[in-house]
FIPAZA-142212 format. One record per residue (C-alpha): x, y, z; residue number from 1; residue in three letters. Coordinates in steps of 0.1 Angstrom, whole numbers, padded with zeros to 4 digits, always signed. Layout:
<pts>
<px X, py Y, pz Z, titi NUM, kemi ala>
...
</pts>
This chain:
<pts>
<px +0000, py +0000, pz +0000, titi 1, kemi unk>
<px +0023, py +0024, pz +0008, titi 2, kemi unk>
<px +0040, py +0020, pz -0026, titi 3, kemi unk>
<px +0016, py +0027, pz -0044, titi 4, kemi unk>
<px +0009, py +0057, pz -0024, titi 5, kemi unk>
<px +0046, py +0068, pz -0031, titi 6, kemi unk>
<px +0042, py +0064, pz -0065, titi 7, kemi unk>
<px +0009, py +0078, pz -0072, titi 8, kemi unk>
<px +0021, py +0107, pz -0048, titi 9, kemi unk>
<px +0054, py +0110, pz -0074, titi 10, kemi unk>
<px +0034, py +0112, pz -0105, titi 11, kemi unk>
<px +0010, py +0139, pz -0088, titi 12, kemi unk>
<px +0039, py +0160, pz -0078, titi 13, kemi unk>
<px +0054, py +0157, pz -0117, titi 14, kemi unk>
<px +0025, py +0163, pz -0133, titi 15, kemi unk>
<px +0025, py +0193, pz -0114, titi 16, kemi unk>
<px +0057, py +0204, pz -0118, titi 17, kemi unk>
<px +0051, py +0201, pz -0158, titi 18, kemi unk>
<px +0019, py +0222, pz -0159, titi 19, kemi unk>
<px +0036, py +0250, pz -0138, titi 20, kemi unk>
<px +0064, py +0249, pz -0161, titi 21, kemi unk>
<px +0044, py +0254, pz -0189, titi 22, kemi unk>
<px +0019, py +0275, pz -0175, titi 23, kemi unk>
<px +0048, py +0302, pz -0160, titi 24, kemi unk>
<px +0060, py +0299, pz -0204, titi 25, kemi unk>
<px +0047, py +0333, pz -0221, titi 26, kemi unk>
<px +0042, py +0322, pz -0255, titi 27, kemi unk>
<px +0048, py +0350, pz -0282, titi 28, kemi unk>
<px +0031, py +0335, pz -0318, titi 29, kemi unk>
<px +0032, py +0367, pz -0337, titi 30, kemi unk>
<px -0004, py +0360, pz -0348, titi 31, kemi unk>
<px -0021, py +0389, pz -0344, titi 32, kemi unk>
<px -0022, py +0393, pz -0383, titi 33, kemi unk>
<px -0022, py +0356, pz -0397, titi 34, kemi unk>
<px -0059, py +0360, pz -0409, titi 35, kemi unk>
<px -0057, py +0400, pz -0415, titi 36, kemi unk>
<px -0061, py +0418, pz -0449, titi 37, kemi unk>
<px -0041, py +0452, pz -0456, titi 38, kemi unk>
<px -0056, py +0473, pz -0479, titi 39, kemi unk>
<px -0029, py +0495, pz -0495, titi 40, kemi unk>
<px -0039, py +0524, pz -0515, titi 41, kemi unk>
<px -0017, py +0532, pz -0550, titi 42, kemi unk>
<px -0003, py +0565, pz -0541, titi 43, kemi unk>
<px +0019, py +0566, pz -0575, titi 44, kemi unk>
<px -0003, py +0557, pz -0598, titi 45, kemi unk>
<px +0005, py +0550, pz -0642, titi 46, kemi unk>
<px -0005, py +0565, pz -0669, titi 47, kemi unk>
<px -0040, py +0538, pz -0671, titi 48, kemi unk>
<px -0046, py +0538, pz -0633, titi 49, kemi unk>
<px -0043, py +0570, pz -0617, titi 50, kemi unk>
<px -0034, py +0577, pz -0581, titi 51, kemi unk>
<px -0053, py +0579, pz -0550, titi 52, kemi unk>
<px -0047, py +0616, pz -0536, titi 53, kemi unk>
<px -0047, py +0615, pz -0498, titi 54, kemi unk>
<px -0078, py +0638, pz -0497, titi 55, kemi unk>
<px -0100, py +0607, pz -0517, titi 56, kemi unk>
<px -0087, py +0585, pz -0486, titi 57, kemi unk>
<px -0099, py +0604, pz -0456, titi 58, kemi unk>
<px -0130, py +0589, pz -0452, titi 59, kemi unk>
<px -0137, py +0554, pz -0461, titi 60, kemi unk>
<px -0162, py +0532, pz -0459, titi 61, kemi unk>
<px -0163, py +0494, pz -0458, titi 62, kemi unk>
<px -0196, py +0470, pz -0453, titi 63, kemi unk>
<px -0194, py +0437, pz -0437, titi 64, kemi unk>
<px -0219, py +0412, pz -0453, titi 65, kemi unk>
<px -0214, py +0379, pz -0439, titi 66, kemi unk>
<px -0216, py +0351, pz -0470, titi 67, kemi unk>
<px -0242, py +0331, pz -0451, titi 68, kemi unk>
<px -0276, py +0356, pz -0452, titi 69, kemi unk>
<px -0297, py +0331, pz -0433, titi 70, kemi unk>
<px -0279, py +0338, pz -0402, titi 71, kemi unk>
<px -0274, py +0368, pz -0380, titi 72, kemi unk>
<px -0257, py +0393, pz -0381, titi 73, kemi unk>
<px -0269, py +0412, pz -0408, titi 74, kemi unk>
<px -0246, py +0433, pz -0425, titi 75, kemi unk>
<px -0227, py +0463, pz -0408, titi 76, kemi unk>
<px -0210, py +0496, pz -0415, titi 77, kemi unk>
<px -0178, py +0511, pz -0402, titi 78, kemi unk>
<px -0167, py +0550, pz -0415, titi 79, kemi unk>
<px -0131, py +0553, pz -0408, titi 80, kemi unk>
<px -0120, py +0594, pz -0407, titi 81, kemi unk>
<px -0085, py +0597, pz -0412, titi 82, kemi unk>
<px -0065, py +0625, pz -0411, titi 83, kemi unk>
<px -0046, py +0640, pz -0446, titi 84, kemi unk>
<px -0014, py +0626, pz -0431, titi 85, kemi unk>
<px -0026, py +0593, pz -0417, titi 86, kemi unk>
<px -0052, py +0584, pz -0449, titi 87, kemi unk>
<px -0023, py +0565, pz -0471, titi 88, kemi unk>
<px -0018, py +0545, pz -0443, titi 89, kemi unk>
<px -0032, py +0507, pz -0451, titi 90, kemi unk>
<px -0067, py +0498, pz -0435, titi 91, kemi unk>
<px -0064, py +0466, pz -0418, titi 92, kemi unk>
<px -0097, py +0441, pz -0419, titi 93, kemi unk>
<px -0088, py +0412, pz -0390, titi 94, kemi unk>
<px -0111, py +0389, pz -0370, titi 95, kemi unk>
<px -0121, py +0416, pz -0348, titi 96, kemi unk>
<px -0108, py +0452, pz -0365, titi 97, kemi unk>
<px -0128, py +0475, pz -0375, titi 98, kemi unk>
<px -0160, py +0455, pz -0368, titi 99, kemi unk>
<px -0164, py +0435, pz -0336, titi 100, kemi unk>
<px -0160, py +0397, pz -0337, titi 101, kemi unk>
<px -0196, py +0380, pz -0341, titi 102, kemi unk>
<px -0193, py +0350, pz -0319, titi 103, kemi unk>
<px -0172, py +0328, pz -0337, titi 104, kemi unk>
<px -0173, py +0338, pz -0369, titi 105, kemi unk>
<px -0138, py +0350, pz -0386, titi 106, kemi unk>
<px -0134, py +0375, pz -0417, titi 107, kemi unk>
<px -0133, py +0348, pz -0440, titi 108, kemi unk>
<px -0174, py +0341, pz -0433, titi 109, kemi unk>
<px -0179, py +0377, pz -0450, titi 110, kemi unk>
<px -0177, py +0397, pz -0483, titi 111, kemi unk>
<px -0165, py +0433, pz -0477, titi 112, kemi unk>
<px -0173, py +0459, pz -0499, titi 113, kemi unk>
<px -0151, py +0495, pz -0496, titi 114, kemi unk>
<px -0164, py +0528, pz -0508, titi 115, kemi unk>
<px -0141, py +0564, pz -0509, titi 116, kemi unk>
<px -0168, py +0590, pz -0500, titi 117, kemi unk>
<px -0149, py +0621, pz -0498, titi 118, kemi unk>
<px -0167, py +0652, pz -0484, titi 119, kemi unk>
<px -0153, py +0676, pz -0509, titi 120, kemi unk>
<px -0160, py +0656, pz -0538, titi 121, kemi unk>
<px -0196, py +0658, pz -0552, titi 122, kemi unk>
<px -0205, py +0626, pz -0565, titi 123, kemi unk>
<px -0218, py +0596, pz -0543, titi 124, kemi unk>
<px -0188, py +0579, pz -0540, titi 125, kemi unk>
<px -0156, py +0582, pz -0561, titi 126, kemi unk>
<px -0146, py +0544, pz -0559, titi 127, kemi unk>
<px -0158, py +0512, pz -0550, titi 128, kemi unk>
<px -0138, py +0478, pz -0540, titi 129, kemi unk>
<px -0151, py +0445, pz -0532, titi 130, kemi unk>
<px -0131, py +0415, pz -0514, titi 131, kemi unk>
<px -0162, py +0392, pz -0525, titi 132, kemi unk>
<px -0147, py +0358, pz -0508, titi 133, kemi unk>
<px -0114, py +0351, pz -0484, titi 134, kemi unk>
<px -0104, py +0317, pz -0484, titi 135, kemi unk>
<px -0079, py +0310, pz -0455, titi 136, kemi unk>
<px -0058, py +0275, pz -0448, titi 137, kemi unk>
<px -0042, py +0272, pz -0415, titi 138, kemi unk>
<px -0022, py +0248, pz -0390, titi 139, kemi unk>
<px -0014, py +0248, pz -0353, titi 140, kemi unk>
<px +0021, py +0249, pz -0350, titi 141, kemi unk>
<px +0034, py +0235, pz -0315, titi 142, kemi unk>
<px +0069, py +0247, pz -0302, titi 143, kemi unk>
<px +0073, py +0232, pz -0263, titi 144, kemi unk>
<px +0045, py +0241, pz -0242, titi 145, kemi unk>
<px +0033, py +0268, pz -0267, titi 146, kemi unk>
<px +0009, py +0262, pz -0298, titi 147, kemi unk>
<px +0008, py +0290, pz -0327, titi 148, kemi unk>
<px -0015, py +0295, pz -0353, titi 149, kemi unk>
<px -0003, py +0299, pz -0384, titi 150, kemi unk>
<px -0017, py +0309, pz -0416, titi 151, kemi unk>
<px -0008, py +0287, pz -0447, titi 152, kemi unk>
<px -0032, py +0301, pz -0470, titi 153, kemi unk>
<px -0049, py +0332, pz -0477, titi 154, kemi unk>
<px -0065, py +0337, pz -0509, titi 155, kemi unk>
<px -0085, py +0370, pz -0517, titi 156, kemi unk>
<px -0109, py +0369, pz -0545, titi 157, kemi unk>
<px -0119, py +0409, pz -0554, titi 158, kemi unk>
<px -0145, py +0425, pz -0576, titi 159, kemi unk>
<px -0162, py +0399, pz -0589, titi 160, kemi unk>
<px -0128, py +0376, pz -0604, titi 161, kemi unk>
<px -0134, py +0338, pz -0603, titi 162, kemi unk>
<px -0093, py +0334, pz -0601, titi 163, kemi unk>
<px -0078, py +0346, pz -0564, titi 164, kemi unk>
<px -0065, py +0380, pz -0564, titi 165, kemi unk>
<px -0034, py +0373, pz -0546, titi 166, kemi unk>
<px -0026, py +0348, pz -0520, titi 167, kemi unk>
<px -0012, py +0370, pz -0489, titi 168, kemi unk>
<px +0001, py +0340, pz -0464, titi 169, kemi unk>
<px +0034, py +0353, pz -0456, titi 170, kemi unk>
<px +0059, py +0326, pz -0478, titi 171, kemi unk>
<px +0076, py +0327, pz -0444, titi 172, kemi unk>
<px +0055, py +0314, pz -0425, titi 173, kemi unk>
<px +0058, py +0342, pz -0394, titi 174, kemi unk>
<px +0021, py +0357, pz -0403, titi 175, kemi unk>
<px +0032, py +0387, pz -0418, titi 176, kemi unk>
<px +0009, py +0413, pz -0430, titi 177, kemi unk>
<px +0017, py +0413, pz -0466, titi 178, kemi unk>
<px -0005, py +0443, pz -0484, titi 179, kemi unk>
<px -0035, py +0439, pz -0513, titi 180, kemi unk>
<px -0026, py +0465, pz -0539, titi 181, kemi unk>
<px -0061, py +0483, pz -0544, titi 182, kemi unk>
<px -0059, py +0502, pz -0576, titi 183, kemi unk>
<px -0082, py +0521, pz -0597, titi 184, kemi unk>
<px -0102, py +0500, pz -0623, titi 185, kemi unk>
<px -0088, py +0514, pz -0657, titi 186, kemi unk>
</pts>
């Protein structure tokens, strides 16, 4: 009896030991952008696509319509105001930026749909983008007492194309935010 005791006593006192190890470990994934989307403006511009002047960029739009209209919620607005020295700066669409997480559902369940509305232009709006499907591929990575998430796959499909836009997973596999070109149609 009192062997067993000793070693059921033992293997309560590693165990232990192990989950405090691993609890005390900080795990840093660099994940907070392995599913995001960065929306970079042209600024430069060619000769059949013009540029995007900062003034066009100050106030944006972008509508959330989740791909699945039988379930809540419906779809959602966010107006981002930028400032003239902060609107070339990419817009960033994550899991839970610039709209709030609905339950479960990631940004890939949605289409998003951007409009340029600047206040000192006169028409409705002066451009129009759609990201009509994301379709995302991704892996737990483990690494000791950590496990990382890590996107292998992140296909955009924009404005109606049948053929994915780009693929944004970072080659390197380390999540990096790797920008969508949004130019004018010509």
């Amino acid at each position: 009896m009192l062997r067993s005791f000793l070693t059921w006593f033992s293997l309560v006192i590693m165990a232990t030991a192990l989950a405090a190890c691993c609890g005390s470990t900080a795990c840093e994934c660099d994940d907070a952008y392995a599913d995001a989307i960065s929306l970079q403006f042209d600024t430069v511009g060619t000769a059949t696509s013009p540029a995007f002047v900062p003034a066009e960029l100050e106030t944006v739009y972008l509508v959330r319509v989740p791909r699945d209209t039988a379930q809540r919620p419906r779809a959602d607005t966010v107006q981002l105001k930028r400032t003239t020295a902060r609107a070339t700066q990419p817009i960033i669409i994550n899991n839970t930026t610039p709209f709030a997480q609905a339950g479960n559902r990631k940004l890939d369940r949605y289409s998003y749909y951007l409009y340029l509305a600047p206040a000192r232009f006169n028409a409705p709006h002066s451009f129009d983008f759609a990201i009509d499907t994301v379709k995302l591929q991704t892996n737990f990575r483990a690494e000791g007492c950590c496990t990382c998430f890590e996107n292998v796959r992140k296909q955009v499909y924009t404005n109606g194309s049948l053929v994915p836009t780009a693929d944004l997973a970072d080659p390197d596999r380390k999540n990096a935010l790797i920008p969508l070109p949004v130019k004018r149609q010509p």
